[in-house]
N, C-alpha and C positions, 0 to 999 in steps of 0.2 A: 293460642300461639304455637308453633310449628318450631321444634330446639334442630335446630341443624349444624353441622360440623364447616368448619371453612374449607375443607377441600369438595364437600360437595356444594357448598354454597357458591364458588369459585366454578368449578365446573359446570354446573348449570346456565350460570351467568354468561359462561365461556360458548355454550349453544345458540343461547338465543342471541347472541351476539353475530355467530356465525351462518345462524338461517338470515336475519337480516343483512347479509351481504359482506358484512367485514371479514378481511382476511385471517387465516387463520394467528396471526402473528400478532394484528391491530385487537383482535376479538381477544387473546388471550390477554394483554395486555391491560386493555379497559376493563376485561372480566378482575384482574387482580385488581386495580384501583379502588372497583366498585364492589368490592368483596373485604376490600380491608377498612372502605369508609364503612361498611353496614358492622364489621365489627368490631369498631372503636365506637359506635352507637351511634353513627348519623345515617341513617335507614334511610332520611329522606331524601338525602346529597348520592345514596349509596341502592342498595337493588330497589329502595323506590324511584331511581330516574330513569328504569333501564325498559321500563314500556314508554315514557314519552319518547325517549331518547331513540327507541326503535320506531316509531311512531312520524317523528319528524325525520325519520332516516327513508321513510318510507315518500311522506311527500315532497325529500326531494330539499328539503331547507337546509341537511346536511352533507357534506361532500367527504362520502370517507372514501375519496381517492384521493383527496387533495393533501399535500405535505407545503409545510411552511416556507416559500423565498424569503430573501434577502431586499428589504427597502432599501436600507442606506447601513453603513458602517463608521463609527466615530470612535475608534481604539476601544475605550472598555463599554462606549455605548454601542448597542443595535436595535433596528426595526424592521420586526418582521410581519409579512403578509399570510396569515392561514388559511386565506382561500376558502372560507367559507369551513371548513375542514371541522374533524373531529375534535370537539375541545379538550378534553384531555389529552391527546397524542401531542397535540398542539401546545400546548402547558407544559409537557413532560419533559417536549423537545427545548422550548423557551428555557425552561428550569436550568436542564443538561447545559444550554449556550453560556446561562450567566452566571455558572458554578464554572466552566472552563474560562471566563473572562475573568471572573476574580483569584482563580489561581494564576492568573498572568497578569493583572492589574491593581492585585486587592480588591478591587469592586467591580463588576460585573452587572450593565444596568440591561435589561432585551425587553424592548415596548412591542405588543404583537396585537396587530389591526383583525378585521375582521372575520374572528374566530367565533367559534360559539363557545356552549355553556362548557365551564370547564368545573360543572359539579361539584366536588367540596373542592374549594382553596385551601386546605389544610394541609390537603395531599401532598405538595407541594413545598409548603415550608417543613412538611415530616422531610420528606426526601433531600431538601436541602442541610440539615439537621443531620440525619444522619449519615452523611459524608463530611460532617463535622464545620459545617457553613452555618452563619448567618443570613436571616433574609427578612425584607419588605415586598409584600407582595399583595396587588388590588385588582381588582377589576369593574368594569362598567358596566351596567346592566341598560334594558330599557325602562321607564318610567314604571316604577310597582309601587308607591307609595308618595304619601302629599309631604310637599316642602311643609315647612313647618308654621300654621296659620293659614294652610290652604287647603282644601276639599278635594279637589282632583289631584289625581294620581300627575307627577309632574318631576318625578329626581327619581334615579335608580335606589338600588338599597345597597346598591356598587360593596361585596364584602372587602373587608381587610384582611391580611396577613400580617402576621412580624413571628419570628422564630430568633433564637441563640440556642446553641448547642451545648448540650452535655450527655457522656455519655450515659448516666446512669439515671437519667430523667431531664430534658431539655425545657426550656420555657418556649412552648406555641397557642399565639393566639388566633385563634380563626373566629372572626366576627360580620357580621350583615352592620348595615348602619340602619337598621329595625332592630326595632329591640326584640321583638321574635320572624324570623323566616316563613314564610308563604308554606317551606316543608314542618318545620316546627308546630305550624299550629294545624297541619294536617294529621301530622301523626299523635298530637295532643287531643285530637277530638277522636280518631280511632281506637285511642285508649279510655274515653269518656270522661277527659279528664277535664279542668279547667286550667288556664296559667296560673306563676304564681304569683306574678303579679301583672299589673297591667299592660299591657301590651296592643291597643290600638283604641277603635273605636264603632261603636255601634249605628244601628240604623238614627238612632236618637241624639247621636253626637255626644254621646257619653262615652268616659275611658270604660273599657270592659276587659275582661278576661275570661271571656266564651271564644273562644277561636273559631266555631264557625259562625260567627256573631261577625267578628273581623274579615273573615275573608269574605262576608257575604257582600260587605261594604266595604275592603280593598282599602281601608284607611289603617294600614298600617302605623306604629307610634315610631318616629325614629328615636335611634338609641341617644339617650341624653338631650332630649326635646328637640330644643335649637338650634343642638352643638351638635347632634348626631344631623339633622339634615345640613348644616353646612359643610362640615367634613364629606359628608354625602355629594355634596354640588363640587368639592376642590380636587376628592378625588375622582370624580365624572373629566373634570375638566384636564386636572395633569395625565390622565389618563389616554383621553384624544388627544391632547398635544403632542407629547412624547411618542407616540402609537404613529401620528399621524392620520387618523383614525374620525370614527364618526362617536360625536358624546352621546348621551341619554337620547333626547329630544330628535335626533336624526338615524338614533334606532330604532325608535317607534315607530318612524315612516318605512324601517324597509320589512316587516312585517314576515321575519322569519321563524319566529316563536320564541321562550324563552331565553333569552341570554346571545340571538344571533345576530353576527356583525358588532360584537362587541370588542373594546379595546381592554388588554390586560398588560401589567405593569410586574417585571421581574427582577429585583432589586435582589444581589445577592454578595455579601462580605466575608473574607478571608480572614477571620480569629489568628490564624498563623503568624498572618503578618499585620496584625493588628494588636501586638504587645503579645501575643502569642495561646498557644493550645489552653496551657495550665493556669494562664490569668483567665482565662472566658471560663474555664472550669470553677475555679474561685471565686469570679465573681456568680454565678448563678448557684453556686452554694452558699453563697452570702446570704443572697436574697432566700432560696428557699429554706433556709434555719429562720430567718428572719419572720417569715413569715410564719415559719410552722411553731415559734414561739410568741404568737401572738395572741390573746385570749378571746375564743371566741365569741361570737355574741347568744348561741346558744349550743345550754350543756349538751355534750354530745355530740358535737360537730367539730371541725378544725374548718381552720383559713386553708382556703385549695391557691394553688395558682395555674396560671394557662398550662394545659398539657397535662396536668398530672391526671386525671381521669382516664384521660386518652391512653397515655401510657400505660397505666395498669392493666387496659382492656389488653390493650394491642398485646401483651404480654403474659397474661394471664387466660387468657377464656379458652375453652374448648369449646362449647357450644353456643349459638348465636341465636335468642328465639326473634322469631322474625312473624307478623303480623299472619294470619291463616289465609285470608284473602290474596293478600298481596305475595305473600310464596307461592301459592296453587296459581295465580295470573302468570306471573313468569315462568313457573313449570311447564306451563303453556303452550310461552312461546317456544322454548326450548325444544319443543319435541318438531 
C-alpha cells in the first residue's frame, strides 16, 4: 500500500484530470470530491473512478463542456437537463439549487435528467449537512443487478441518500440497494479478502461471499432481499418521473457506460424553519446517546450510526494508504 498525504493525493488527481481535457477550475473541483471520498474510505467511489472516468471522457460518453439548463420551474420544485455533462459538477450544482430553494421555501426539491455517474452520493448529503441542511437524495443507475427471483441483470442498484445535520457529528446515510457495490467487492478482492457476509451469488446459484465469485456472475444480492429490490424499482421510477428523464431499462439502450443518462433526485430541508437549529441538534443527540447506550452484540465493539466513521476519518487522518497498483496507474496519468 502506498501512505499518501491529501494535498498530494488532491493534486495529482488535479493533473490527471487536467491532461484529460477539463478546465483548470472543473479539474480542481472533481480532483477535491474525489480526494475527499478516497479519504473517508471509499477508494472505489474515490481515485478508483478517476481512470474509468478519464476513460469515458475520452470516448466521448462524457461532456465536460456541458453545464446543467433549466427543464421547467414549479416554486420550490426544478428540472434540470446535464447534458450529458460531468456527474459531479452536475450534482454539486443540483445540490447548491436545492439548499437555495429551501432557504426560500423550506424545501428545495431539483430532479436532474440525463447526467452521468455522479460517484459517491454521499458527497452530496456531506455538503448539504454542512451548511447545516437536511437532505434526500437517489439516483438511477442502468440495470447492474436481478430484481429479486430473477437471473438477469434487470433494476439498477439506484444508491440512496438521507442526511440531518449536526455539527459535531451529523447522521449520513449513503447506501446502493445491493447489499454490496460492484466497487466494494472490487476493492474486497484487492485486499484478498472475502465479505462479511453474504452479498450475492455464484456460478452455482448459491449466496456466496467471494466477491470475485459475484462479479464474475453480476448476480448481485439486493439489500434486504425483496424489499431492497423493490425500493430499487420505486426509486428507478420516482426518479424518471420527477427528472422527466429516462428509468433503468431505457438506460441500458443508450449504452453510455456506467451511470450515463441517468436521472437523480435532490431533496433538500431547512432545520431552521423546521422547529429550528437547536431542536435538529437535540434530536440527533437523542438518537446518537441512544444508541451509543446500547449493548452491543460483541464485547469490544459499539453500535455505530450512518456517518460516524465518515466523520472521524474526514477529521482525523493525515495519511491516506491507497492500493500500489492503483496509485502508480493514476500517477500515470498525471504526468
Amino acid at each position: 500500500m502506498a501512505d499518501v498525504d491529501f494535498a498530494t493525493l488532491q493534486n495529482t488527481l488535479e493533473k490527471a484530470l487536467l491532461k484529460a481535457g477539463l478546465t483548470p477550475d472543473d479539474a480542481a473541483v472533481c480532483a477535491q470530491i474525489h480526494a475527499e471520498s478516497t479519504r473517508d474510505g471509499v477508494h472505489s467511489h474515490g481515485i478508483g473512478r478517476i481512470p474509468r472516468f478519464i476513460e469515458y471522457v475520452g470516448r466521448g460518453w462524457i461532456n465536460i463542456n456541458a453545464t446543467p439548463s433549466v427543464v421547467q420551474r414549479l416554486g420550490a420544485i426544478e428540472v434540470l437537463d446535464g447534458g450529458q455533462g460531468i456527474g459531479v459538477l452536475n450534482a454539486l450544482s443540483a445540490t447548491d439549487r436545492a439548499i437555495a430553494l429551501a432557504r426560500e421555501h423550506g424545501m428545495g426539491l431539483v430532479a436532474l435528467r440525463d447526467t452521468t455517474h455522479w460517484m459517491r452520493g454521499g458527497s452530496y448529503g456531506w455538503r448539504a449537512v454542512e451548511q447545516g441542511f437536511a437532505a434526500i437524495m437517489w439516483t438511477n443507475t442502468e440495470s447492474c443487478m436481478p430484481a429479486w427471483g430473477g437471473v438477469s441483470q434487470s433494476i439498477g442498484n439506484n444508491p440512496l441518500v438521507m442526511a440531518v445535520p449536526h455539527s459535531s457529528g451529523p447522521l449520513v446515510l449513503d447506501m446502493a440497494m445491493s447489499q454490496f457495490s460492484y466497487g466494494k467487492l472490487q476493492t474486497t478482492e484487492l485486499k484478498g479478502e472475502q465479505l462479511p457476509i453474504d452479498g450475492g451469488f455464484n456460478e452455482r446459484g448459491e449466496l456466496s461471499r467471494d466477491p470475485a465469485a459475484i462479479a464474475a456472475t453480476r448476480r448481485l444480492l439486493p439489500t434486504g432481499y425483496w424489499k431492497g429490490s423493490g425500493l430499487a424499482i420505486l426509486l428507478d421510477a420516482m426518479a424518471a418521473l420527477l427528472a422527466q428523464g429516462r428509468p433503468s431499462h431505457e438506460i441500458d439502450a443508450v449504452q453510455r457506460g456506467s451511470g450515463g443518462g441517468s436521472c437523480q433526485v435532490f431533496m433538500v430541508f431547512d432545520p431552521e424553519q423546521l422547529g429550528g437549529r437547536a431542536a435538529c441538534d437535540a434530536l440527533v443527540e437523542g438518537i446518537q446517546m441512544h444508541l451509543a447506550a446500547t449493548r452491543p452484540a460483541k464485547q469490544g465493539c459499539k453500535v455505530r450510526w450512518p456517518g460516524e466513521s465518515t466523520f472521524r476519518q474526514r477529521y482525523g487522518r493525515e495519511l491516506i494508504s491507497i492500493d500500489d497498483t492503483l496509485w502508480q496507474a493514476v500517477c500515470e496519468l498525471a504526468i
